[in-house]
C-alpha positions as a Markdown table, in Angstrom:
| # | Residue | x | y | z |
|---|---|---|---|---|
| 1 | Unk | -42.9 | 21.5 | -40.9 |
| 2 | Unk | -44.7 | 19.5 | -38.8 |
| 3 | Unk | -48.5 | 21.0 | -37.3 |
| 4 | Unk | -49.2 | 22.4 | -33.9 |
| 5 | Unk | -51.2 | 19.3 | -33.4 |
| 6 | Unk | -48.6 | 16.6 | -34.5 |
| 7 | Unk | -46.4 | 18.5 | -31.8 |
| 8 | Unk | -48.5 | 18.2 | -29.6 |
| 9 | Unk | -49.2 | 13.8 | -30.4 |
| 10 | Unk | -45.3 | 13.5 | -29.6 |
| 11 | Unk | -45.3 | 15.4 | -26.3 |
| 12 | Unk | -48.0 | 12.4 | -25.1 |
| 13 | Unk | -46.0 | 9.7 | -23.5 |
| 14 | Unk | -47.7 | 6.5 | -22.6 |
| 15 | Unk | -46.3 | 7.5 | -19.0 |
| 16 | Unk | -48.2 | 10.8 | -19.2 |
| 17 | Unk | -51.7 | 8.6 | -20.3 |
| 18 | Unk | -51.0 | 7.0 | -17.0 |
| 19 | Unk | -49.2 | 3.7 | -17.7 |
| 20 | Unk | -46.7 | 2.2 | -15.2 |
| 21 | Unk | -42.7 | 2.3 | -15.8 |
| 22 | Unk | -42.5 | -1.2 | -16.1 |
| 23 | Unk | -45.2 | -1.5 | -18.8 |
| 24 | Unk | -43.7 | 1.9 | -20.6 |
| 25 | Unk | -40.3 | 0.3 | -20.9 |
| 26 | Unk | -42.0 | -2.5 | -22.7 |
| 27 | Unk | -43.4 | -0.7 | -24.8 |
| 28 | Unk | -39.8 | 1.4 | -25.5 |
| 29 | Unk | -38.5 | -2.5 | -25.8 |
| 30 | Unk | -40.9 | -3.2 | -28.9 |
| 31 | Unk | -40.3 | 0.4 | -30.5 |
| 32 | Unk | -43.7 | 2.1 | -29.3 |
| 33 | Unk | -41.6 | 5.8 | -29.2 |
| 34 | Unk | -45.5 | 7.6 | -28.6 |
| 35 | Unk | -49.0 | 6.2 | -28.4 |
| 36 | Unk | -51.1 | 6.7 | -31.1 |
| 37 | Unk | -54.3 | 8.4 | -31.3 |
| 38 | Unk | -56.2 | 5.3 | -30.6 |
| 39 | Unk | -54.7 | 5.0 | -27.9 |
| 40 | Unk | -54.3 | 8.5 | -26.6 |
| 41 | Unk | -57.8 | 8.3 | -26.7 |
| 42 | Unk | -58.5 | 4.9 | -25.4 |
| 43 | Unk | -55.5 | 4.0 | -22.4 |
| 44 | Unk | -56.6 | 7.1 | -19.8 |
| 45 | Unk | -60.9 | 6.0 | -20.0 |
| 46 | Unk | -60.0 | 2.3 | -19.8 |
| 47 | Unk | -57.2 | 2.8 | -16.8 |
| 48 | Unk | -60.3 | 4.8 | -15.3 |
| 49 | Unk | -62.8 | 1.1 | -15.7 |
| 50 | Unk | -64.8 | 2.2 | -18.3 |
| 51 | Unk | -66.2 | 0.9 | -21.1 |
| 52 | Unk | -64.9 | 1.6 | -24.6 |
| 53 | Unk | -65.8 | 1.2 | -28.2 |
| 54 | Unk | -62.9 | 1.9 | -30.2 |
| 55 | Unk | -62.7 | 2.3 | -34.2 |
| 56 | Unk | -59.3 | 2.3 | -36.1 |
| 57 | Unk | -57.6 | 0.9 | -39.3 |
| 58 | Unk | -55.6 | -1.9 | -38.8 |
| 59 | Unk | -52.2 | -0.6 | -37.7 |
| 60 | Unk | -53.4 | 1.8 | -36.0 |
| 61 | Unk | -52.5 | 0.3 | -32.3 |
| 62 | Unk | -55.7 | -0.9 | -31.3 |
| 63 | Unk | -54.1 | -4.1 | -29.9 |
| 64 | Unk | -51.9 | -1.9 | -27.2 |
| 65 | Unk | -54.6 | 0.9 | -26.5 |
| 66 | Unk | -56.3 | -2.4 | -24.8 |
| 67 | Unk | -53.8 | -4.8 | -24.1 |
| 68 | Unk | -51.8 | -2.2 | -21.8 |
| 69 | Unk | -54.8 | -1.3 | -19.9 |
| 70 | Unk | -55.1 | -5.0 | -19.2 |
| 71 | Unk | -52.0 | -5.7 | -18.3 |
| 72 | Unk | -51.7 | -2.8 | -15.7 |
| 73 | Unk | -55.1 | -3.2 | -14.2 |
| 74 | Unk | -53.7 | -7.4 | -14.0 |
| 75 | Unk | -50.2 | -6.4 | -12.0 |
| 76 | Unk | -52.6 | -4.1 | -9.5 |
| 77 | Unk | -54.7 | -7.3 | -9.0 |
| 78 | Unk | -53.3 | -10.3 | -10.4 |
| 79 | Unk | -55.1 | -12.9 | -11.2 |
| 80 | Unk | -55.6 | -16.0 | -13.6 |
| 81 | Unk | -58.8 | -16.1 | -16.0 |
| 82 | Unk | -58.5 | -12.2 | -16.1 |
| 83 | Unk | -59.7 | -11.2 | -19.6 |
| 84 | Unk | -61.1 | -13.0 | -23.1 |
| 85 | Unk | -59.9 | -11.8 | -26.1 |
| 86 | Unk | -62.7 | -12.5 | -28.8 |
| 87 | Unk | -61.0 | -12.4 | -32.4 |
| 88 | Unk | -62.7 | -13.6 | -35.3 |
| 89 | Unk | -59.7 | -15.5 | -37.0 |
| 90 | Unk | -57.2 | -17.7 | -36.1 |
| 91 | Unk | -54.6 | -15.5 | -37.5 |
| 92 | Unk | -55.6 | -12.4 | -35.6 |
| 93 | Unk | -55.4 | -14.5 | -32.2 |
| 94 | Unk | -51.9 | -15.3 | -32.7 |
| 95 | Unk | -51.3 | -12.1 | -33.2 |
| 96 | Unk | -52.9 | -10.2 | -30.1 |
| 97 | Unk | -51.7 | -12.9 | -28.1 |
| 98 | Unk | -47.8 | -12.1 | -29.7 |
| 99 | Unk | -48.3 | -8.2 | -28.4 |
| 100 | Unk | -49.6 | -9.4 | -25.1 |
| 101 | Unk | -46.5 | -11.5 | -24.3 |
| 102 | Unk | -44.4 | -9.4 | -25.6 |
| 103 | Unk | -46.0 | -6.5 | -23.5 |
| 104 | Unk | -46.2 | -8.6 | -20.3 |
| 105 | Unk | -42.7 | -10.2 | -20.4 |
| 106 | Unk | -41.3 | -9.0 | -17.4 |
| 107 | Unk | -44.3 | -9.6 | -15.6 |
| 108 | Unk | -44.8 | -12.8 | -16.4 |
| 109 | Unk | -48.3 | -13.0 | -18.0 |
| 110 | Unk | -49.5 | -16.2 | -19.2 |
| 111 | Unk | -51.8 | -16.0 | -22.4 |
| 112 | Unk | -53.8 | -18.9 | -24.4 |
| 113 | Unk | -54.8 | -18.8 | -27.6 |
| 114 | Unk | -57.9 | -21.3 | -27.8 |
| 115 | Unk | -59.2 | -21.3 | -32.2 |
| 116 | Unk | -59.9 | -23.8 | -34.2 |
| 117 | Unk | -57.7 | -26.2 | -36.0 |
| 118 | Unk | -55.9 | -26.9 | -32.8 |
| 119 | Unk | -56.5 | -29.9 | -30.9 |
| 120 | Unk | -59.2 | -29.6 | -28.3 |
| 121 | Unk | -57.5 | -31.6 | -25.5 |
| 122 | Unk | -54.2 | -29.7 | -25.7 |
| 123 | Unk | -55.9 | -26.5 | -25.5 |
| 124 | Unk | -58.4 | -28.3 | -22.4 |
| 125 | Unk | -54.8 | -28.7 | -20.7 |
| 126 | Unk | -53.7 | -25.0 | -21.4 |
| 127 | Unk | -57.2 | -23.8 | -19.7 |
| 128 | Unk | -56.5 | -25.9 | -16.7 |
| 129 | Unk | -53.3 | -24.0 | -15.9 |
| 130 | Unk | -55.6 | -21.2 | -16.0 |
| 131 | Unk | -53.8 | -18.0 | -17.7 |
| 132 | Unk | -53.8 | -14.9 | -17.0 |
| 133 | Unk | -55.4 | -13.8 | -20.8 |
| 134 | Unk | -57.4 | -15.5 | -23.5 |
| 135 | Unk | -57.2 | -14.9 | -26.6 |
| 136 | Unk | -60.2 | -17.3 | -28.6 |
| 137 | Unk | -62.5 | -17.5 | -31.7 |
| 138 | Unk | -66.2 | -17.3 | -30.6 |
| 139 | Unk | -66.5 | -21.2 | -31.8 |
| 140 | Unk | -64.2 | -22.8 | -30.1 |
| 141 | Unk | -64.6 | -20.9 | -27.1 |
| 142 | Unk | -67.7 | -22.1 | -27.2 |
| 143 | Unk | -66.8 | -25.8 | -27.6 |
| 144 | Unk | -64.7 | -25.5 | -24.5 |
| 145 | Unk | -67.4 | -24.0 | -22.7 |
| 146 | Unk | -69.7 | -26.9 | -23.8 |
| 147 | Unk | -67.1 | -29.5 | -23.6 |
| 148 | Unk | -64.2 | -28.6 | -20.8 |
| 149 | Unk | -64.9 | -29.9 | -17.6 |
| 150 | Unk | -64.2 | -26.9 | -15.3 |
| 151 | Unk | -63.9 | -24.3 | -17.5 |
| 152 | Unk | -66.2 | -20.8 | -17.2 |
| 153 | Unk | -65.5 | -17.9 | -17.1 |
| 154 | Unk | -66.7 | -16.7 | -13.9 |
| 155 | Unk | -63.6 | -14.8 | -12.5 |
| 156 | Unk | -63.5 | -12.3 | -15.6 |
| 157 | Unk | -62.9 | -8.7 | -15.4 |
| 158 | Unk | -62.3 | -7.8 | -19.2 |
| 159 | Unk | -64.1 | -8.8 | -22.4 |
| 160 | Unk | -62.6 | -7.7 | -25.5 |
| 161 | Unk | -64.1 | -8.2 | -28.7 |
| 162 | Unk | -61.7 | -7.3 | -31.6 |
| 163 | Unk | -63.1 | -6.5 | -34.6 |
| 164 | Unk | -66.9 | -6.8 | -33.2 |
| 165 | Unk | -68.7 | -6.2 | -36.0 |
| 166 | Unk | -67.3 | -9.0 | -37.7 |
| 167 | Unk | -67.8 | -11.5 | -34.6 |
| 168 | Unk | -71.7 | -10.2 | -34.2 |
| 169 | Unk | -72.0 | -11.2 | -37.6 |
| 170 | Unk | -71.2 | -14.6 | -36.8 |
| 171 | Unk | -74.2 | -15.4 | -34.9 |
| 172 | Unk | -72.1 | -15.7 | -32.0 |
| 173 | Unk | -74.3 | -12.9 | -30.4 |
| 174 | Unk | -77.0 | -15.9 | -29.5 |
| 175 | Unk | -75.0 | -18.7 | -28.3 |
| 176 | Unk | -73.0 | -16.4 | -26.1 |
| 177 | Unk | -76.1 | -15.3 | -24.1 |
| 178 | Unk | -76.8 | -19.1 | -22.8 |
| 179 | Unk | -73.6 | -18.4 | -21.0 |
């Protein structure tokens, strides 16, 4: 028998949180039936510009309660060099960058994933075709800061930092602020 408030979890549609159709059918597309509480919580406040600090388990959802967001704040006002994605592995990048694309498929976002262990020049090239999203470690992002001519990140309008605590605790805190 399922609660009054589980009920209530599966009468939330991402549609009702305010997403558009086109982004709601990609989410139907990648089996997203209802958002989860993290982003029940999160879509509506972001959608609305503000700030969020969001805490979930892993496979909870957090990569679509801010990737949709994104994404329909992007179609409204489209735009290349629209968000950063901080992660602090290489793994994770791939990851949020996977959701992304798959998310913004049929409206054709363009996402880079700029870590380590990836040649710097191919990923200088990727940055000059200047996508929509990137998705970076704090290192290497700052190497292309340092390094790519022409690269800043002036035109911004979301910073995401996935799994903060664990990039603050990189010391990236203090070479960030130069920039």
């Amino acid at each position: 028998m399922a609660t009054s408030e589980e009920v209530e979890d599966q009468a939330v549609t991402f549609e009702s949180l305010g997403v558009v159709d086109v982004l709601c059918e990609a989410c139907q597309k990648l089996g997203w039936k209802s958002p989860t509480k993290i982003q029940r919580e999160a879509i509506p406040v972001a959608l609305q510009g503000k700030d969020i600090i969001g805490l979930a388990e892993t496979g909870s959802g957090k990569t679509g309660a801010f990737a949709l967001p994104v994404l329909q704040t992007l179609l409204e006002n489209p735009q290349r060099l629209y968000a950063l994605v901080l992660t602090p592995t290489r793994e994770l990048a791939f990851q949020i960058s996977e959701q992304f694309e798959a998310l913004g498929s049929t409206i054709g976002v363009k996402c880079s994933v700029i870590v380590g262990g990836i040649d710097m020049m191919s990923q200088a090239l990727m940055l000059a075709k200047k996508p929509h999203i990137i998705i970076a470690s704090p290192g290497r992002l700052i190497d292309h800061l340092e390094n790519t001519k022409g690269f800043n990140l002036r035109t911004l309008k979301y910073l995401i930092m996935d799994e903060a605590d664990r990039i603050l605790n990189l010391d990236f805190e203090k070479e960030a602020s130069e920039y």
